[in-house]
C-alpha positions in Angstrom: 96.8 101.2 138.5 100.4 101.9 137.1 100.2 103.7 133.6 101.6 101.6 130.7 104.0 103.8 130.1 105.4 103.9 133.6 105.8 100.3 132.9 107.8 100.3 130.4 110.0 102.9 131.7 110.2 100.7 135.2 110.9 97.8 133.2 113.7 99.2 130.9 115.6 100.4 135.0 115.0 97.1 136.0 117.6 95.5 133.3 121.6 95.7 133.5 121.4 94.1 130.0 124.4 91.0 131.2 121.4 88.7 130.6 121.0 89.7 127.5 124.7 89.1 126.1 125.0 85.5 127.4 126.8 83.2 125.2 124.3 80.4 125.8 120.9 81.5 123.7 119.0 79.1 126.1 120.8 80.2 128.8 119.5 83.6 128.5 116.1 82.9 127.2 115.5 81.0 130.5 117.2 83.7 132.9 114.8 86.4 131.1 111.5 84.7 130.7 111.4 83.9 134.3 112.6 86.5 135.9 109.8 88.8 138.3 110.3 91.8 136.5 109.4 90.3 133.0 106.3 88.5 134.8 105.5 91.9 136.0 105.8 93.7 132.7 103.5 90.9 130.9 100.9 91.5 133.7 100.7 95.0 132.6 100.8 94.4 128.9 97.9 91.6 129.4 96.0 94.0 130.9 96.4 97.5 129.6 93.7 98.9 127.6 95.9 98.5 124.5 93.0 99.6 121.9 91.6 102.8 124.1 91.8 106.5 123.5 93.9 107.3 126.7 96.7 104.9 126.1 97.2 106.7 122.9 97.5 109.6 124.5 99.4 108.2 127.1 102.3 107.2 124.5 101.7 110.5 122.3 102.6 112.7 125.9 105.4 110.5 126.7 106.7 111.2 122.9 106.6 107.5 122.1 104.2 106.8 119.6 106.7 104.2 117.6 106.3 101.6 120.2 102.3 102.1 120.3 101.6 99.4 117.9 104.1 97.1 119.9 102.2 97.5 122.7 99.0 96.6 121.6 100.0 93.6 119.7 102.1 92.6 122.9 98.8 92.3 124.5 98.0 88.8 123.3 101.9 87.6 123.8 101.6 84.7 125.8 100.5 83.2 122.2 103.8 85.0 120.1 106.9 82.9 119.9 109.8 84.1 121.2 111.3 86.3 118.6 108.0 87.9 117.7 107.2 88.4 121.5 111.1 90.0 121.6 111.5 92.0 118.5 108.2 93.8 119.6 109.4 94.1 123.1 112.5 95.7 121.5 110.7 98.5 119.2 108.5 99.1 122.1 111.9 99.9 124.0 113.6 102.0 122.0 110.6 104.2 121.6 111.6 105.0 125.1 115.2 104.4 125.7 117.0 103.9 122.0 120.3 102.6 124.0 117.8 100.1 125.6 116.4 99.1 122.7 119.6 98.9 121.0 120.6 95.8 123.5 116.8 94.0 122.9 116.9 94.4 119.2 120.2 92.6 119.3 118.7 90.0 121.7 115.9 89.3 119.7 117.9 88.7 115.9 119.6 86.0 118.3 116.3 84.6 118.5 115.6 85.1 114.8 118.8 83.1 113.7 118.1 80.3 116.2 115.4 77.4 116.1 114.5 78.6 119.5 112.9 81.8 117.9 109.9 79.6 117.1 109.0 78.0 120.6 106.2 79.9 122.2 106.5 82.3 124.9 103.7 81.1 126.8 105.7 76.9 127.0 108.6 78.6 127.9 106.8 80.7 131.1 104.8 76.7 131.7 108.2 75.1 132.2 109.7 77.2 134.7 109.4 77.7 138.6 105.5 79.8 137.9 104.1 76.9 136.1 101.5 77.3 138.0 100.9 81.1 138.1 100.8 80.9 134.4 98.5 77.8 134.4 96.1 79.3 136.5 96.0 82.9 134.7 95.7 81.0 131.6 92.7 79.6 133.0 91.3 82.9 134.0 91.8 84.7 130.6 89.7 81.9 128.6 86.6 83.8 130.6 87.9 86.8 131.1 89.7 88.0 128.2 89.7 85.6 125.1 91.7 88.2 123.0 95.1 87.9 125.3 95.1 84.2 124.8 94.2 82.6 121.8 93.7 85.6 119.4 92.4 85.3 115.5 94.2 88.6 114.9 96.1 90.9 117.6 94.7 93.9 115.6 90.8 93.7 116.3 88.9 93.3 119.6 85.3 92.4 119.6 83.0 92.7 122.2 79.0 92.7 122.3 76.0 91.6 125.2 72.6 90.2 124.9 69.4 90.8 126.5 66.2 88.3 126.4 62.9 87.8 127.8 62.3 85.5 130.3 61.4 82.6 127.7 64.1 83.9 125.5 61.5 84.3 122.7 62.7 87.7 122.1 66.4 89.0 122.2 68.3 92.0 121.6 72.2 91.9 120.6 74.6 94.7 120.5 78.2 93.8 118.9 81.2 96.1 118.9 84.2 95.4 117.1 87.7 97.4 117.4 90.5 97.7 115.8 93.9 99.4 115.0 96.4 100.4 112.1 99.5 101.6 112.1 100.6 104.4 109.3 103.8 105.8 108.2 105.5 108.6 106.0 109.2 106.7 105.4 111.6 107.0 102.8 112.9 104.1 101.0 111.1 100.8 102.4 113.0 98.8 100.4 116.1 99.4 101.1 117.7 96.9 103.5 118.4 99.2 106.4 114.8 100.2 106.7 113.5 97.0 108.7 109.5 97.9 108.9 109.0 95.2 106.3 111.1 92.6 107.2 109.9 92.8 110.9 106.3 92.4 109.4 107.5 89.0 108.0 110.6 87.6 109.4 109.1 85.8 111.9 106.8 83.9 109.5 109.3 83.5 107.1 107.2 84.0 104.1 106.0 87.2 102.5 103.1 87.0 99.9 102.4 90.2 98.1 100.4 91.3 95.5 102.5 94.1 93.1 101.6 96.1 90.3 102.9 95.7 87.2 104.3 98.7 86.4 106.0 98.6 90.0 107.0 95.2 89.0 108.7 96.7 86.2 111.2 99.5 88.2 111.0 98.5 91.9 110.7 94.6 90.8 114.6 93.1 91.4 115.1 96.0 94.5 111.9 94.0 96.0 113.5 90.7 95.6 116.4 91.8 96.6 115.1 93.1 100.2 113.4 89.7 100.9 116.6 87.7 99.8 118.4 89.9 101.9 116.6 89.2 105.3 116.2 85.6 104.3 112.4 86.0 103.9 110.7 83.5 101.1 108.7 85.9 98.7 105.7 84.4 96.9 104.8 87.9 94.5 101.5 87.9 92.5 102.2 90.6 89.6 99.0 92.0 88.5 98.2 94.7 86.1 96.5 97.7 88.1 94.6 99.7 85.5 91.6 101.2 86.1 89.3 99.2 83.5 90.8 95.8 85.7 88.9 97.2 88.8 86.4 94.6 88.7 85.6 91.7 90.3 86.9 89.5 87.4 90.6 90.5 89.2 89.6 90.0 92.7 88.4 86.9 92.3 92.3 85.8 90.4 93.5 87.3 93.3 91.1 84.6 95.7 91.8 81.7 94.0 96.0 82.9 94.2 95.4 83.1 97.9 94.3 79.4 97.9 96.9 78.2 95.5 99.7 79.4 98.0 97.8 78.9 101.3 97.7 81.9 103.2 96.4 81.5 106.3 94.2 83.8 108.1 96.6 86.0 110.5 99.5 86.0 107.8 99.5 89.8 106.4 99.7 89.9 102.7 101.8 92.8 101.1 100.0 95.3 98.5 102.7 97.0 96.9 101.1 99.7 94.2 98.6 102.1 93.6 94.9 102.7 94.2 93.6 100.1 92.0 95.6 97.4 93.5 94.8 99.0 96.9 91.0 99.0 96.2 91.1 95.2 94.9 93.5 93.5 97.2 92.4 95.1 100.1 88.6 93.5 98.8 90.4 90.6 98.5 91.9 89.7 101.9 88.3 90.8 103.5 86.6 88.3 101.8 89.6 85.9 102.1 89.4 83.7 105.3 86.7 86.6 105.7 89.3 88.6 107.3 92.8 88.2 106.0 95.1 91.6 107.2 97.2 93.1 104.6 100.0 95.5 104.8 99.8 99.0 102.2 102.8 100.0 100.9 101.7 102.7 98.5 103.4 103.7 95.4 101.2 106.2 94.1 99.6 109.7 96.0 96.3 108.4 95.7 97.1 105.4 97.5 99.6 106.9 99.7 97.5 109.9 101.3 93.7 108.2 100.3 93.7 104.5 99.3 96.2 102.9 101.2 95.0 103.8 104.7 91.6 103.5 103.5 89.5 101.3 105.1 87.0 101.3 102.2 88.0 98.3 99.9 85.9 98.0 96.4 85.7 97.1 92.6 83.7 98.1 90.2 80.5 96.5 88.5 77.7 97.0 86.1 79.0 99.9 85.4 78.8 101.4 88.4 82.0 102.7 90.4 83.0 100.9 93.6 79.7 99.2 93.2 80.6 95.5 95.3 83.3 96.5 98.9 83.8 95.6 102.2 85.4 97.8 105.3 88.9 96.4 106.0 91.5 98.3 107.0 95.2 97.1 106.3 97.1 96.7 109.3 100.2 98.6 108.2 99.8 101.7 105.6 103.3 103.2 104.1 103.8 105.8 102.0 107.2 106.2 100.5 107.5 109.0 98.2 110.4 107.5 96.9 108.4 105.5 94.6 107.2 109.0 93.2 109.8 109.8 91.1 109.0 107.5 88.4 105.6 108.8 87.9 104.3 110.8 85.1 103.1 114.1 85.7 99.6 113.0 84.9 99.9 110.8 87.5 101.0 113.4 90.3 98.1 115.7 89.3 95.8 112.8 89.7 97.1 112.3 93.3 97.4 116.1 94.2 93.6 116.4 93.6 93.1 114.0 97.3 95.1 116.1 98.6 93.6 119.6 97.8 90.5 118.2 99.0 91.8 117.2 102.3 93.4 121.0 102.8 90.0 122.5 101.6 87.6 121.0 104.0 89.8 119.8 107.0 93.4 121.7 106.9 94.1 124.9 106.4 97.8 124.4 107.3 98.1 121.8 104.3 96.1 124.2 102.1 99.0 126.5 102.4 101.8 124.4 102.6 100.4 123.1 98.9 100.2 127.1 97.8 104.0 127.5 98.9 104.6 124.4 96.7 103.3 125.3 93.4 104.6 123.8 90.3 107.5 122.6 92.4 106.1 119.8 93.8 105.1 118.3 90.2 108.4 119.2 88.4 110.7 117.3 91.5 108.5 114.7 92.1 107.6 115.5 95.6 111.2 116.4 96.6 112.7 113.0 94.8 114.1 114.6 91.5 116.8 117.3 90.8 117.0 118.2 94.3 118.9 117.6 97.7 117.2 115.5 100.2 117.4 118.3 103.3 115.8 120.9 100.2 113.4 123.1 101.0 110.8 121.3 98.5 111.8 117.9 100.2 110.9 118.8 103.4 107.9 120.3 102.0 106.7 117.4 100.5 106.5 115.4 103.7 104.9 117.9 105.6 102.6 117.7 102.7 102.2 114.2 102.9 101.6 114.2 106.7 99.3 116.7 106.9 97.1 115.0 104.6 97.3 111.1 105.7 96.5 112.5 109.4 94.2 114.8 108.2 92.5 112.2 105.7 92.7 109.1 109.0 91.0 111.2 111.5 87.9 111.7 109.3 88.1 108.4 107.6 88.5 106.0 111.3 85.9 108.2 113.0 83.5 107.0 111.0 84.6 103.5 110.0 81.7 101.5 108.4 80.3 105.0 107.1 77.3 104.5 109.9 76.9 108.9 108.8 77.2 110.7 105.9 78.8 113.7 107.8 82.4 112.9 105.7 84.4 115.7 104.7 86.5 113.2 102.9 84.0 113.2 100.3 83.9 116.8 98.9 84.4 116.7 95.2 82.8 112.9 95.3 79.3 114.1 95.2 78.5 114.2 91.4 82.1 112.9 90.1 81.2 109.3 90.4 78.2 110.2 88.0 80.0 111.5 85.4 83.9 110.0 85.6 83.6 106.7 83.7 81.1 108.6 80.6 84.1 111.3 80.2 86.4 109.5 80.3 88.3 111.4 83.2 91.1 110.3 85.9 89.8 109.8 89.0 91.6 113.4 89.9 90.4 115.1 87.4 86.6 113.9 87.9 87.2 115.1 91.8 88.6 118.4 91.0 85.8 119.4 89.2 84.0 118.1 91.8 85.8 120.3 94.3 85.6 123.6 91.8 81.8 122.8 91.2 81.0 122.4 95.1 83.1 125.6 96.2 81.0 127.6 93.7 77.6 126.1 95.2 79.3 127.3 98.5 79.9 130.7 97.8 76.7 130.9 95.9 75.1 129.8 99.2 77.2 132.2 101.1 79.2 130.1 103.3 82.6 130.9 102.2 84.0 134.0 100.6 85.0 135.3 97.2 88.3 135.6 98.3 88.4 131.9 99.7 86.5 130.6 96.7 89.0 131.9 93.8 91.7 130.8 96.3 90.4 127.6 96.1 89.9 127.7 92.3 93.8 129.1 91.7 95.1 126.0 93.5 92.9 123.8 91.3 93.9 125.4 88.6 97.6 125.8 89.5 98.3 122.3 89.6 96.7 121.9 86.3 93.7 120.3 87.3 89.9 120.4 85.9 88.1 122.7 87.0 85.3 122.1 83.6 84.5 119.5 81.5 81.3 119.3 78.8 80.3 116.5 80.6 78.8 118.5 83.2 76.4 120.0 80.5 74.6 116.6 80.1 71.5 117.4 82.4 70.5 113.8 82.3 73.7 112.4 83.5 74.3 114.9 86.4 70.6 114.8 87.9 71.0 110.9 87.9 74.3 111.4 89.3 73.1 113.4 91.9 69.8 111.1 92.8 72.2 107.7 92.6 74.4 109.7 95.6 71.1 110.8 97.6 69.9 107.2 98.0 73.6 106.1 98.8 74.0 108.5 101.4 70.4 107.4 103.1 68.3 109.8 100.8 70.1 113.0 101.6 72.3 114.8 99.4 74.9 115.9 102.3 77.7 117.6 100.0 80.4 118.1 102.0 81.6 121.8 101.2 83.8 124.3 102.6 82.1 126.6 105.4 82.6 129.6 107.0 86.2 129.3 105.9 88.8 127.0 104.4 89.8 124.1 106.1 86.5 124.0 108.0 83.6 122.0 106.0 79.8 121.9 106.2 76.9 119.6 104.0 74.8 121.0 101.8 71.3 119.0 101.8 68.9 120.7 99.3 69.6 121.1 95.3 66.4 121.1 93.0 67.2 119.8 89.6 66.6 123.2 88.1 69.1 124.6 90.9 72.1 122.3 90.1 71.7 123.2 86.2 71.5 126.9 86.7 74.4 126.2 89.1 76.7 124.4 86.3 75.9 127.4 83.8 76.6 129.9 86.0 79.6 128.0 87.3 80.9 127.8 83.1 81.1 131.3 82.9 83.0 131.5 86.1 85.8 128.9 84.7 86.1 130.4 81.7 88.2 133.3 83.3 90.8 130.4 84.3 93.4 129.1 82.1 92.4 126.8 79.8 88.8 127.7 80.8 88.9 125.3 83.5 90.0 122.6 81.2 92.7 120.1 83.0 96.0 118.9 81.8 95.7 115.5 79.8 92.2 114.7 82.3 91.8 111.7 80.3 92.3 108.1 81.1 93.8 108.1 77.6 95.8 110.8 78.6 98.4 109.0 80.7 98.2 106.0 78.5 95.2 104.3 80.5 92.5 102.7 78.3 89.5 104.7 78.1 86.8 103.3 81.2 83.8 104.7 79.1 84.8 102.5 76.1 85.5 99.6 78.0 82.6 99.8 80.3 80.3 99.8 77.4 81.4 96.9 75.6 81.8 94.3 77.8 78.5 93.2 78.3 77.6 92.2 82.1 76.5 88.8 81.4 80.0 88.2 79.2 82.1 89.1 82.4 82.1 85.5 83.4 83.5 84.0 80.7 87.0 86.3 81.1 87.3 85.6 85.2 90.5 83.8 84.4 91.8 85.8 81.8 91.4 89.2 82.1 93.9 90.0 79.1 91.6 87.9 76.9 88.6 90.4 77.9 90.9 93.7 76.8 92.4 92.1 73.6 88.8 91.7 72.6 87.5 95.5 73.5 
């Protein structure tokens, strides 16, 4: 069978492009839909593998990654209208031939401007000289392959078999569901050049997007302005994205907003913010329709590197972080560091703490990329402040941000619906989520202590150096991150910290820590209670020969002008919550 790939590149000779540039829109439409070699290329696309391993490496080998996503939602696109089936046939071309796809791209924003953009491929291909062909193979994929015909969503596959007994009193199922995401670094999404977004949306015509409020307040008019710009109605939901509005109270608003304006099931709603917004909404569109996609544009490091591409939706409840979720993946995750340059420092630190963990346990590249960095990557904003855009720093700071999104996506999508507890990704998480919300502490800060506490209990157990383990430390420490807070002396709050994570992790501990070396990781199973507080004393004295004496740089919620979790949590009593689902402003103004 022909490779994909070869495919495309046959298809792409095939074409002189005169089709293409006739005057008459329906002229051409006609002269390309029913030529052989576009029946040919649809044949292929029908039936490639789109969701497997080797066509991924099959497009990575042939150094056209950027059209991968095109190719898998061109899979289903005898149900796409004309200009989404042609503006994905053209980014799926110019991964391969830019001149190529120069001459599509300009073919298909015909298609866009005209009424014809909006007739189906699939009733243009039945009114031609194959009616049959396509009658007959329409026929064959309503048994064979559901998913290329009338697709809920071209981003997920399911598949699954039954066996039964004889009287079909007893049966066994197995169900298997797939699906895909697309992630990129880019620099300024909303500026009207950069098209990702608008091809997201122009065909429906509509964007709904839930924003931040503080993104609301800088990026707000440059976001209206992109939309207005491709002609694109935006319906924007401004929420405020603090951490004490992580509860279900907000995504609940955000439910009943989705009914108000209709969103249908396979229309992708835009998160534009950080990781509070990203944790909500994302919880939102899975229970939404029970599968609504979304696409991430993340405006925070948290969100960009962690969040955004997360596939781990949540809120908070009873007290208890991340306590209600669902596993939903947004279809589309950006990160623009662009948006970085309006943050506080407080806020970079917070975000730089996902990061260290990534290079600790999975990346020893990152890990020193982040030591060449320093103080650097703080004081310009990752490369967006005071500096030129080819600078040294700049182009450190995406290599940063890479590294880490890859390296944070291949452990996260390996293990989608957490089915094992062998997650790298969670080193520094192990006894943070115990103790976060009663300090008081950014999410960063909690995890960095996390991170300095767990390399201690890995050199203590011998699995990585002392070299390694003060390395470790210095970076924590460097970016003025906790490595110490009192909290950790309360021997209550840590055991029950560490017994609430054993019976969430299937009653093991598993501690993901660095082994052997850094940017390797192993799980450490077995900590008495009399252990982990020797452990914490011992670790104390080693903090105190850091600056500060391990203590962070404004670690509080307060800190960075957040309202403090540990006060809010404790006065809004569980049974009150109810009462405020419409009006979460009314709940603060009364803490």
């Amino acid at each position: 069978m022909t490779k994909t790939t070869s495919a495309v590149k046959a298809f792409i000779d095939s074409y002189d492009g005169l089709p293409l540039k006739h005057p008459d829109l329906d002229h051409a439409v006609e002269t390309v839909c029913h030529s052989t070699s576009l029946k040919d290329f649809v044949l292929v696309l029908i039936k490639s593998n789109a969701f497997s391993k080797e066509i991924g490496q099959e497009f990575a080998a042939t150094g056209a990654i950027q059209g991968l996503s095109a190719c898998r939602k061109l899979r289903s696109c005898l149900n796409l209208s004309l200009s989404s089936f042609f503006k994905l046939l053209a980014e799926l071309v110019s991964s391969f031939s830019m001149a190529a796809g120069t001459e599509w791209s300009a073919f298909s924003n015909r298609l866009i401007q005209s009424d014809l953009g909006q007739k189906k491929l699939l009733d243009i291909l039945l009114s031609g000289p194959e009616k049959e062909f396509y009658e007959d193979l329409v026929s064959r994929l309503v048994e064979t392959d559901p998913h290329a015909i009338y697709p809920t969503s071209s981003y997920r596959e399911s598949r699954g078999y039954v066996v039964s007994t004889d009287d079909d009193q007893a049966v066994e199922a197995v169900m298997s569901s797939t699906t895909f995401t697309s992630i990129r670094v880019l620099e300024n999404a909303l500026d009207p050049q950069q098209l990702l977004l608008r091809d997201m949306y122009i065909s429906s015509g509509r964007c709904v997007s839930l924003v931040d409020q503080n993104v609301e307040r800088f990026y707000g008019e440059q976001l209206d302005r992109y939309f207005e710009h491709h002609g694109i109605q935006l319906d924007k939901l401004v929420y405020r994205a603090m951490e004490v509005d992580k509860g279900i109270h907000t995504v609940e608003r955000m439910l009943g907003d989705f009914k108000r304006l209709g969103v249908s099931r396979n229309e992708p709603v835009l998160i534009i913010g950080g990781g509070v917004l990203t944790d909500t909404g994302g919880l939102a569109c899975a229970l939404y329709h029970r599968n609504t996609p979304y696409v991430m544009l993340s405006t925070s490091i948290v969100a960009g590197i962690d969040a955004g591409p997360s596939p781990r939706t949540c809120c908070d409840g009873f007290g208890y972080k991340n306590l209600f979720g669902a596993y939903h993946a947004p279809v589309l995750s950006i990160t623009d560091r662009s948006f970085f340059k309006t943050l506080r420092e407080g806020w970079l630190r917070h975000g730089i703490a996902e990061i260290i963990k990534m290079a600790v346990v999975k990346n020893a590249d990152l890990f020193a990329y982040l030591e060449q960095a320093g103080d650097e990557l703080i004081e310009t904003r990752f490369g967006t402040l005071n500096c030129e855009p080819n600078s040294k720093i700049s182009n450190l700071s995406q290599k940063i941000l890479g590294a880490a999104m890859r390296s944070y996506v291949e452990a996260e999508y390996d293990n989608l619906y957490e089915t094992h507890q062998c997650r790298p990704h969670a080193y520094g998480h192990t006894w943070s989520p115990g103790f976060e919300i009663e300090a008081g502490l950014l999410h960063g800060h909690a995890v960095s202590i996390g991170m300095g506490f767990g390399a201690f209990l890995s050199h203590r157990s011998g699995w990585i150096s002392t070299d390694d383990f003060h390395r470790i430390l210095r970076l924590i420490s460097s970016f003025g991150l906790s490595l110490w807070h009192d909290v950790l002396l309360n021997k209550t709050t840590l055991w029950e910290a560490q017994e609430k994570m054993v019976q969430k992790r299937g009653n093991n501990l598993v501690a993901p820590l660095p082994k052997t070396e850094i940017g390797r990781c192993g799980y450490l199973n077995a900590l008495t209670q009399d252990e982990l507080h020797k452990a914490v004393e011992e670790y104390q004295l080693v903090c105190e020969s850091y600056p500060r004496q391990g203590l962070g740089i404004d670690p509080l919620c307060r800190d960075v002008g957040l309202e403090d979790p540990s006060t809010v949590a404790h006065h809004i009593p569980v049974e009150s919550m109810s009462e405020y689902q419409n009006d979460p402003e009314e709940m603060l103004s009364g803490v």
